[in-house]
Each structure stands twice: as C-alpha cells, then as structure tokens.
N, C-alpha and C positions, 0 to 999 in steps of 0.2 A: 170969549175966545173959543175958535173950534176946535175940538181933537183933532190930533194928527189918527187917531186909531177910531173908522168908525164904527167896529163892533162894542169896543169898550164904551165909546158915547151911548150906545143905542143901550146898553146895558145898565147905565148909571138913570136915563129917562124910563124905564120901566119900572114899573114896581118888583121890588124883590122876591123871587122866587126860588123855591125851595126842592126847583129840579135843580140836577146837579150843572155847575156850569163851569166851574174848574178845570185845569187841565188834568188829564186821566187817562187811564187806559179803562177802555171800556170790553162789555163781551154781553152776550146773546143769553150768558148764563148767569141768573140772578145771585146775588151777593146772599149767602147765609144769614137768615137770622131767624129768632127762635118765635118773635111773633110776627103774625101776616102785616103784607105791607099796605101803605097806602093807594090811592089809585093813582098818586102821582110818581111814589115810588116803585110800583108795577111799570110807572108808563116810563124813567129812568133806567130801571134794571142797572144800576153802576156796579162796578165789580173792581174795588179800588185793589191796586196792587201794593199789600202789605207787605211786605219783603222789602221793598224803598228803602223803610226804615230802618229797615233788622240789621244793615251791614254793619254797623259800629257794634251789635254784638255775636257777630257772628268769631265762634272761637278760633283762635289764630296760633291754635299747638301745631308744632314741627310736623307732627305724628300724622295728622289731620291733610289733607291737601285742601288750595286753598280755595271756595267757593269766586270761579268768575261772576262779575255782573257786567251786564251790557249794560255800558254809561250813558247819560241819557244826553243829546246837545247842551253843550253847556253854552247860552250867549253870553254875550262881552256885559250885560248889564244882567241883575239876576230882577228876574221877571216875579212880580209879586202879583199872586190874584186878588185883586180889589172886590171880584164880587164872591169869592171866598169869604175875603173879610165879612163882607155885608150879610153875608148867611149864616156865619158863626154869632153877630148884634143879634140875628135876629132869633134864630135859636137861643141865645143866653135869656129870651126873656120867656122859654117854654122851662126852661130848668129852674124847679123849686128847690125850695131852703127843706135841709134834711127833716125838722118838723114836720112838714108840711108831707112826707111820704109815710104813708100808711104801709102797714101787708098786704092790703085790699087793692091800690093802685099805682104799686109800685109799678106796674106793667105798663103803665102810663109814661116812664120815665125813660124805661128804654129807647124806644122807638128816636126820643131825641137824640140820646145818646149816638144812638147805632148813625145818626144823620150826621153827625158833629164826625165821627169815626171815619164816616163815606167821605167827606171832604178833608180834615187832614190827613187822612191816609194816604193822601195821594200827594203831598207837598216835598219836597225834595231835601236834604240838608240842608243846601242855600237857604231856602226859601222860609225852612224852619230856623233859623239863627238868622235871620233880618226880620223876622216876625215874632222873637220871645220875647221882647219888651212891649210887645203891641198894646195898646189897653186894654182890648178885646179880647187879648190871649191871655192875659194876667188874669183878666176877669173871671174868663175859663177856667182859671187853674185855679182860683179860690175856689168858684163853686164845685169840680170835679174832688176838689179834697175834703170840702164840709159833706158830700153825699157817700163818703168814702163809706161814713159812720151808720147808715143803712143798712142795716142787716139783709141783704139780699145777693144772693153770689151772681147771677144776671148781669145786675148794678156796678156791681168791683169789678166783673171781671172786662166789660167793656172801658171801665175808668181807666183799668189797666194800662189796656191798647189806646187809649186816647196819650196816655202820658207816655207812654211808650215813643209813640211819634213825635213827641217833643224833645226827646231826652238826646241830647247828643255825648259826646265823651266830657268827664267832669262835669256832666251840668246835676245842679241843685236837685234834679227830679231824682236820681239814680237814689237817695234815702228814704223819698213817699215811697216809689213802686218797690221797694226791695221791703220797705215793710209789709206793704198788700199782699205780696208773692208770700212772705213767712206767713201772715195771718190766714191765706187761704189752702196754705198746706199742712196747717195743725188739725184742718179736716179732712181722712183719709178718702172722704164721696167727691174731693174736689182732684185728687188726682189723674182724674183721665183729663182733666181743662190745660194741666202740663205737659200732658201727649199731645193733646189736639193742638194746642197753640205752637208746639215744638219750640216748649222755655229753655228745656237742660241747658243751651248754647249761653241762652240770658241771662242763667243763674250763674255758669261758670265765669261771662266775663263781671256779671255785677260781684262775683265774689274777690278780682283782682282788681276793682276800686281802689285809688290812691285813699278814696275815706274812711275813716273804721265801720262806722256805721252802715252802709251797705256790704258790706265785706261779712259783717255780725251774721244780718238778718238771710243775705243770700247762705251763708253756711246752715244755720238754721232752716232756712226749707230745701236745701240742700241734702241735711241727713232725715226730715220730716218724707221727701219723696223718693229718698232711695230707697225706700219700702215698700215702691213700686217696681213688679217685675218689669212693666213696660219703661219706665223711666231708667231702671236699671240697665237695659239696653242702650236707653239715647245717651246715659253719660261715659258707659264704654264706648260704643262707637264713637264717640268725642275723644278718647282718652284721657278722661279724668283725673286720673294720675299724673299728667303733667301737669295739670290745673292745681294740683293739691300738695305734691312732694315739696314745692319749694318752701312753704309755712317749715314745713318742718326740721327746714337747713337754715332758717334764722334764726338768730341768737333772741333777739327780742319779738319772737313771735305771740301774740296777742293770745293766750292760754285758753281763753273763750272759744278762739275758732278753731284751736288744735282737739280742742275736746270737741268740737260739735263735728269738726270733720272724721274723728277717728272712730266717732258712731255711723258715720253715714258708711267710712270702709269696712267697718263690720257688717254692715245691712247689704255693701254690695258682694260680698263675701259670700251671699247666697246664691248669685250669679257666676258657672262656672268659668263662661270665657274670661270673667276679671280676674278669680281665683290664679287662671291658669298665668294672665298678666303680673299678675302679682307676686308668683310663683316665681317667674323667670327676672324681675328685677330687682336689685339689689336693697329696695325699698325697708325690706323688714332686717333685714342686715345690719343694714345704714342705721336705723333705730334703737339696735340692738347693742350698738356700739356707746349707746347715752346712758347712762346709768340712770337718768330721769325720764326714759324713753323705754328703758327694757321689760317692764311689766308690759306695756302696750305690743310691744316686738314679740310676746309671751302670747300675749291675747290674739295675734295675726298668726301665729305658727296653729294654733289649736283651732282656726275659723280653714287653714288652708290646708289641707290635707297632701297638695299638689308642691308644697315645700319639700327640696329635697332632705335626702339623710344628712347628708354631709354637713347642707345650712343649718337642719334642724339641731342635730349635735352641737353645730359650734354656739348656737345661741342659746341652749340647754345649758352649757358649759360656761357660759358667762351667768348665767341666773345663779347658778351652783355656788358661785363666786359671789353673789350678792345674796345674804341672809335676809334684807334688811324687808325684802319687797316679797317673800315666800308667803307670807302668811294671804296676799292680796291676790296672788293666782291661785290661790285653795279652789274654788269652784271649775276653772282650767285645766287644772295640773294633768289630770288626766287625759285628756283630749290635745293638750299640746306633747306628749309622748308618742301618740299616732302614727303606727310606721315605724316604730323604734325600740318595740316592747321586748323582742328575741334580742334585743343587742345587749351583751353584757357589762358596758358600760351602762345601761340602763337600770338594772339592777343594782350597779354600787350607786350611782346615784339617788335611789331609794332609801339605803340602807344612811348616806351621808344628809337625807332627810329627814330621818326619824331621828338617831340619834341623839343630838341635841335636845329635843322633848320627852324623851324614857319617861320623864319623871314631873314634867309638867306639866299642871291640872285645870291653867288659866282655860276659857271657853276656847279664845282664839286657836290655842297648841292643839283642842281636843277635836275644831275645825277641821286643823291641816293634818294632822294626823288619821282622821277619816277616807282625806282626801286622798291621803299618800297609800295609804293601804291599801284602797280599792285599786289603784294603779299598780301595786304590789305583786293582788291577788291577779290581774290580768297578765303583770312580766309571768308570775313565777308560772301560771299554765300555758304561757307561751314557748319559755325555756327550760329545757333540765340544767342550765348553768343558771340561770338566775335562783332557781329552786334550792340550786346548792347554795349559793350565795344567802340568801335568807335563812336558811336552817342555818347554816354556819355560823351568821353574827349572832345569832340567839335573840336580837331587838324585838323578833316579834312573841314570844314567849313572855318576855318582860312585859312588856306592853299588856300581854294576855294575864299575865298575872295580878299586874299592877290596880289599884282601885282606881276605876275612872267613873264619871261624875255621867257619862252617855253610855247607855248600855250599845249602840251601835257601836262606839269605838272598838269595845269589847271583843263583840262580834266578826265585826270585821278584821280584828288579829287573828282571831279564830277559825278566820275562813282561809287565809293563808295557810295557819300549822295544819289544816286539813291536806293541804297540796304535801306535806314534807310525810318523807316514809319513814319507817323503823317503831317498832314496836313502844318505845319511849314516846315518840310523837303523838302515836294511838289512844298511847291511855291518857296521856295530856287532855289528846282532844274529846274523849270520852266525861273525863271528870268535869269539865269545864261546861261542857254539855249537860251535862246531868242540873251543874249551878244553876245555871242559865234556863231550866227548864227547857231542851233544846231537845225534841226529839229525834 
C-alpha cells in the first residue's frame, strides 16, 4: 500500500539519520553545548525552542502578569513524528548502563544526551501525552533515571531538561526531577545552573504539587538556592510570597515544608526589595498571631529592620505574654528590638524579662539573661527614661550581686550599673571591679 504522505514514505525507505528531521523551529545560530559538535550536527545547527515546555510551569501568582505564548496550529488530528521516534531507538542504543560510565568518558555520554534533548525539545504537549506510553519513551526514561546515579553534573543537568519535557501537570516525573533539582542544589557551584536555566518559576510551581513529595524536595532546594543573591532576585521578581503564605494558613500544613521554607525567608531576608515586601505585608503579623508561629514572627521582626514601630510593638507585646518560648529567641532578642531601644515601653519590657530569673542559676536563665542585658545596656544609653527605669527596679544590681555560674553574666549587669549615676552606683561599680579583676 502506498502513502498518502510522500515525504513520510521517503523517510521510512532511507536509513535513519541522526540529522534532525522533526518538526522545529530552526535558526543560523548554533544550539549551546559545552562540548564541540559533530560534523553532522555543525551541518544541522538545530536551536530547539525550550520554552514549548516550560508553560505548565511558568508561575501563575496574581502579582505576576501573565506570560503570552503564540499557540502554535493546532490540527484536527495531533500529528506524531514517526522519525522522531526512530531517532530516539536509535539513540537508546548509544546510551550505556551507569556502570559502564567512567570519570574518564563520561564526556562521551553527553553529546547523546544533548541529541535526545534537540529532538524532544521540540515536541508539543499534544504530542508528549500521546507518546508517554511509547515503548521507546518508557525505555528512555528507565535509562535517563539509572544514569541519574553518575556522579557528573553535565549528565543530570541535561537528564534534567530531557524529563522536564516530558513532565506535564500531575505527571509521575514531577518526584524524579524535584529530587535532581534538591540533589543539585546542596552544592552551592551548581547554583548559577539555576540562573542560567531560569528554574525559580519550576521550583515554585513543583512546590504546589497536589504530591507531598515534590512539594518536600522543591522546598528543600528552594531554601538551599535562596542563598543565592542572583536566585534571590528571580524568586522576588516572581513574588514568592504568594507561592509560600498559603502553607502557613493551613491548619494541617506539612511541618517539614513550613520549616524548610521559613529558612529560605530568612536567607531571602538578605535581599532588600523582599525585606521591604515583607515589611509592608501583613505576613509576620499574621504569624504572630499563632502562639505556635510567634517565635518565628520573633525571628522575621529581627531579620527585617523595614518592620514598622507600631507592628514591631504589637508583636513584642504578644511574645511578653508568652513566657513559654523566651528562652528560644535568646540569640534574637536583641536584634528583634531594632528601632525600638529609646521607647520606654521597651525598657519595662526588659525589666518584665529579668525579673522572673533574679535567682535562677539553670544554663538556659544564665543564656537569656545574657541576652537581655546586652539589650539593656543598649535601651539604657539610648534613653535617660530607660536608665531611670533600670536604676529604679534595682534587678540589675541583684543580678550584679548574685553568684552566677558565667562570669559574662556578671559583667554584663555591670556594664548597665556603669550607665546609672550617683555616687552609691560608683562605688558599686568600683568594688565589683576591683572582684572581677576589672581595670
């Protein structure tokens, strides 16, 4: 029987060839890659258009406007390249079993890779969801996941992009690749491969996966690459914050990804346009309001400087109210008062911190107690009302006199009664000087 199509005949009677023959968009300027090409792919130059794939995850926040693409004809039947197929058999039998790749020629392996890459790159939604049962593609995807175990970043990071263009929404792939993406971001030399590929968009929507498992691993290289300045950029321009507040308005929110994301907002916390984001929404507020949330709300007021008075008081003012979590922002305490030293409420709050430990010798009280003084000694030479205020309750004289187990504690009470005047103070701070060896 003859074809009705006679390029497709003419294509099926020639021997298979490994220029490219798929449909594509082509261009004059050679497709990236890191080692030299062949003479067949010199004589191709394909420049497949990666982007095809990316729309299912390109991020879809309000904030964000939303990425047009020019749709490509869709026909009434969807058109499946047969000598695609034929190139991916024939390539399947250049790709070895992990074994079988050395250090030495691993380099050997790309070039197929990067071929396999040049032609699905270029296949369309349709045409990838009438070809993931294929045998050839299944086949594909066994071997692209035993080579995963390669120690070569080359290797993964094109495996990547091959499963990437298979992955459509809920598909089975979104738990390999979200694990490669966390395995390649616990090394900080692989973070520019997250700029250049421009994932931030990939990782926020793998992180709102209906599965746990992709949701885990995208949080995890989520807060591994917000300690990139450059990456710190792409997931603010995104507005990350809408990708992340909602975890936190669930009642049965997954603890694993609330903790790996509230490290990644402390690391973007080093970036000021989020700071100032972060500043103006009612996010730490919101948090502030959970008594299982307010240490963290504690930990965001002291990373954001750009918090006003007003918020930082009021959530000050609820920690004051919880004894229970004080001893956990001991290394904070001071840095979350920031902006608020001259306030005289800030000073009784001082005074409603020590208190309670006058007399307590445990390590943890001798922690916060450290903690709280140095904060003390910065209200009390910011204010002449705070300075009254500490001389007046006398807590820190107590403290100065009492036997503690840390000669810093000590000290550090002593650095306060240095700020208070009157001759009584003086010789205080003189004897205790004298103790202490203190010139």
């Amino acid at each position: 029987m003859k074809s009705k199509n006679p390029s497709r005949a003419a294509a099926k009677l020639t021997k298979p060839s490994f220029a490219p023959t798929s449909r594509c968009q082509t261009t004059k300027t050679p497709r990236r890659t890191v080692f030299g090409l062949t003479q067949v792919e010199k004589t191709a130059q394909l420049q497949p258009d990666y982007e095809i794939k990316r729309e299912i995850f390109t991020p879809t926040s309000s904030s964000r406007k939303k990425v047009e693409y020019t749709p490509l004809p869709s026909p009434a039947k969807v058109f499946i390249p047969d000598t695609d197929i034929l190139e991916i058999q024939e390539l399947l039998k250049r790709i070895p079993k992990p074994e079988d790749v050395s250090d030495n020629d691993s380099w050997m392996v790309t070039p197929v890779l990067d071929r396999v890459l040049g032609t699905v790159g270029t296949w369309s939604q349709e045409i990838v969801e009438s070809l993931i049962n294929h045998e050839a593609i299944t086949e594909l995807q066994t071997k692209l996941f035993a080579l995963i175990e390669v120690d070569d970043f080359l290797i993964r990071t094109i495996i990547c992009r091959i499963l990437l263009c298979f992955s459509v929404a809920n598909s089975e792939l979104l738990s390999p690749i979200s694990r490669i993406f966390y395995k390649l971001s616990c090394d900080e030399n692989n973070f520019n491969f997250f700029v250049d590929e421009d994932l931030a968009g990939v990782l926020l929507n793998l992180l709102q996966s209906q599965e746990q498992e992709p949701s885990v691993y995208a949080a995890g290289c989520i807060k591994n690459t917000t300690k990139s300045p450059l990456m710190q950029n792409k997931f603010v321009e995104l507005g990350i914050l809408d990708f992340v507040i909602p975890y936190y308005e669930m009642d049965d929110a997954d603890p694993q990804i609330i903790s790996l994301l509230s490290i990644a907002i402390q690391n973007l916390c080093e970036n000021k346009t989020f700071r100032v984001q972060l500043s103006k929404s009612s996010f730490i507020s919101d948090l502030a309001s959970k008594d299982d949330m307010l240490s963290l709300a504690m930990s965001f007021i002291a990373k954001v400087q750009e918090v006003s008075k007003e918020n930082r008081i009021a959530i000050i003012n609820k920690f004051i109210e919880n004894q229970d979590i004080w001893f956990d922002t001991a290394p904070i305490i001071e840095k979350a008062f920031v902006g608020i030293e001259k306030e005289e409420i800030s000073g009784n709050y001082v005074i409603k911190m020590l208190q309670p430990y006058e007399e307590d010798e445990s390590e943890e009280a001798e922690k916060w107690i450290l903690a709280v003084n140095k904060l003390a000694l910065v209200c009390s030479k910011s204010s002449a009302k705070n300075n009254g205020i500490f001389e007046k309750s006398g807590v820190f004289i107590k403290l100065l006199k009492r036997i503690s187990s840390d000669t810093n504690v000590t000290i550090s009470a002593l650095d306060v009664v240095r700020t208070f005047s009157g001759e009584k103070n003086k010789s205080i701070v003189c004897e205790y000087e004298k103790l202490l060896g203190i010139n």
